[in-house]
Phi, psi and omega in degrees: 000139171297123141334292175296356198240130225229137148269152195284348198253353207243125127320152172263127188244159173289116170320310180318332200255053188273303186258020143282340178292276194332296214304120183285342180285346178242312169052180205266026181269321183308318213273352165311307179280304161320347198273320173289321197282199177197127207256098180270118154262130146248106214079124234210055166231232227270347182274319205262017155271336157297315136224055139311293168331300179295344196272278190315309176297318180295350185047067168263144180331311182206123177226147141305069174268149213223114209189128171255037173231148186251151185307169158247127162284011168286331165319328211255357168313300225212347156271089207318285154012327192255178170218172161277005167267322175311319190298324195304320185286357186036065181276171175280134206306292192314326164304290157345290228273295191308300196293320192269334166316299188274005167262330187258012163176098170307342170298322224252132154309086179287093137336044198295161171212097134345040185154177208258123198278129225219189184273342170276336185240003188283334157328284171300296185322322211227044166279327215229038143218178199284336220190140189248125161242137181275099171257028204276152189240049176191156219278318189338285181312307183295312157350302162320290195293341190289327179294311170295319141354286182282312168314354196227333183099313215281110169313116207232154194228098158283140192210153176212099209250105157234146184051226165276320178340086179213161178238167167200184185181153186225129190238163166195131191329147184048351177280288186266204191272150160258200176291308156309320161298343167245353163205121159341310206213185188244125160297151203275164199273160192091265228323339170218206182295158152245188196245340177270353186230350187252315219054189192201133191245162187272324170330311190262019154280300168333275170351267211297292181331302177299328164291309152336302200277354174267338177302332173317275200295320180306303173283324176276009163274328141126068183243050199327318185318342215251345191293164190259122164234040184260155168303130165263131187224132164235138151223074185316007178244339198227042118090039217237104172220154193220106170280127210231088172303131185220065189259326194270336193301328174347116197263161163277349192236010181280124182354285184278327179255009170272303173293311190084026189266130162219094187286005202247302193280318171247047159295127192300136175304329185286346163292352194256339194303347185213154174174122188309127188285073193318120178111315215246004178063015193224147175243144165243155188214114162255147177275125159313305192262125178287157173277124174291351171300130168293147181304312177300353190268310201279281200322329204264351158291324173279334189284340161306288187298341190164151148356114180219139164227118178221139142228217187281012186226335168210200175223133171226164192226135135342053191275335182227186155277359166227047160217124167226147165228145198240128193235124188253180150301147171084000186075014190286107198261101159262125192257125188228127195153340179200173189226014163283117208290307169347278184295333151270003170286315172280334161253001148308279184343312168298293191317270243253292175079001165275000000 
């Protein structure tokens, strides 16, 4: 029989997706439903480029990559997505990530976003999908998406990567233990590993991302039955994995999904403006009121004062030889040379003045 040849009862499938169709736990109802969904990543360095990949190739409808950082070339050991012109070019992750995305499937919708997602905008960002994958490197933030989660109903897959290490857990709202039933609080920064004070080897961003991105398919086709919902732990270099039942931990008195407290999610604004990059030598400083200045208003302010490298998403300035600062749309400042608030806060003031 012709392959190629389609019956009113055999639907026509886009050949890239062929052998996920053979796969039968998904078939061409699953892939139907991959077709319908809608995918929020958040943070688009090295877990959520992987899985932007496994999403946009599996062909889900619509993903949302969410991402405040521009490439590195320290990035490209292990955020499969970039090159070495993004870095030369310090394009924005979420930009990188959208242009090689939509070369490897054009079917699919790529959302990029420009900036950091916080307790004023996480809200707007992530309401209107179905599923939260955490590509995130910071306890604050995955705390967020966990508020939003249970406030919206939506499911989230948390994942983490250090050194050889890593873990991930998928949680869903009112069913399982959330993020606060199993840890109180956001650990204070310094207290634990990066990937900037640790290293990382790239296998086990592949691990936890792949694993995280089959849970994916598995809740959007809607084979809820089949997800693994114990903590998953790896250590690929000293040979080490654990599957960890955490079914009971569910607290009756947790904040968030008990109470309905989201302490995270009505974080005050004057708390959030500024915060030291654990690891990266860089301090960020978001403005209460974002700024109306065009990224062209700021160059031709600065260029008198130091160095300017601009392109169409942020600008950056020279102010010293070991200070540099980087300016998006909206005044969102990474001052990178220091980790003192102090001290970035006096040069915001200087520079910047909002």
């Amino acid at each position: 029989m012709n392959s190629h040849v389609h019956t009113d009862s055999t639907p026509e499938v886009d050949a890239r997706y062929s052998r996920q169709v053979l796969f039968s736990p998904i078939g061409l109802d699953g892939q139907r439903k991959l077709g319908e969904g809608r995918v929020a990543i958040v943070g688009m360095g090295a877990l959520g480029t992987v899985l932007a990949n496994h999403m946009v190739r599996a062909g889900v409808g619509y993903v949302r990559i969410i991402d405040r950082d521009f490439v590195d070339l320290s990035n490209l050991q292990r955020q499969m997505l970039y090159d070495e012109e993004d870095a030369a070019g310090t394009v924005p992750k979420a930009i990188a990530a959208a242009a090689r995305l939509q070369l490897v499937n054009s079917a699919v919708v790529v959302d990029p976003h420009v900036c950091d997602l916080n307790a004023t905008n996480a809200e707007q960002l992530l309401h209107d999908v179905d599923l939260i994958l955490d590509g995130t490197d910071n306890f604050a933030v995955r705390f967020l998406l966990n508020d939003i989660s249970i406030k919206l109903g939506i499911p989230w897959i948390y994942g983490g990567a250090v050194a050889s290490r890593g873990v991930s857990l998928t949680i869903l709202p009112g069913q399982t233990p959330c993020l606060r039933c199993l840890f109180t609080q956001a650990p204070a920064a310094g207290t634990t590993d990066t990937c900037d004070t640790a290293g990382v080897i790239g296998g086990i961003i592949h691990v936890v991302a792949s694993f995280q991105a089959t849970e994916a398919l598995k809740l959007l086709v809607g084979a809820a039955e089949q997800l693994n919902l114990n903590m998953q732990q790896w250590d690929l270099w000293f040979n080490q994995n654990s599957s960890i039942r955490v079914a009971g931990a569910k607290k009756s008195d947790c904040p968030a999904c008990a109470n309905q407290q989201f302490d995270y999610l009505d974080a005050h604004l004057d708390s959030d403006t500024i915060q030291s990059l654990c690891g990266r030598n860089s301090v960020q400083i978001h403005p209460i009121l974002p700024s109306t200045q065009p990224l062209d208003y700021w160059e031709e302010r600065l260029k008198p004062l130091g160095l300017v490298e601009k392109n169409r998403f942020l600008l950056k300035f020279h102010a010293s030889a070991d200070i540099q600062m980087i300016l998006f749309p909206g005044g969102r400042v990474l001052i990178q040379g220091t980790e003192d608030l102090i001290q970035a806060k006096s040069l915001y003031s200087r520079y910047i003045g909002m």
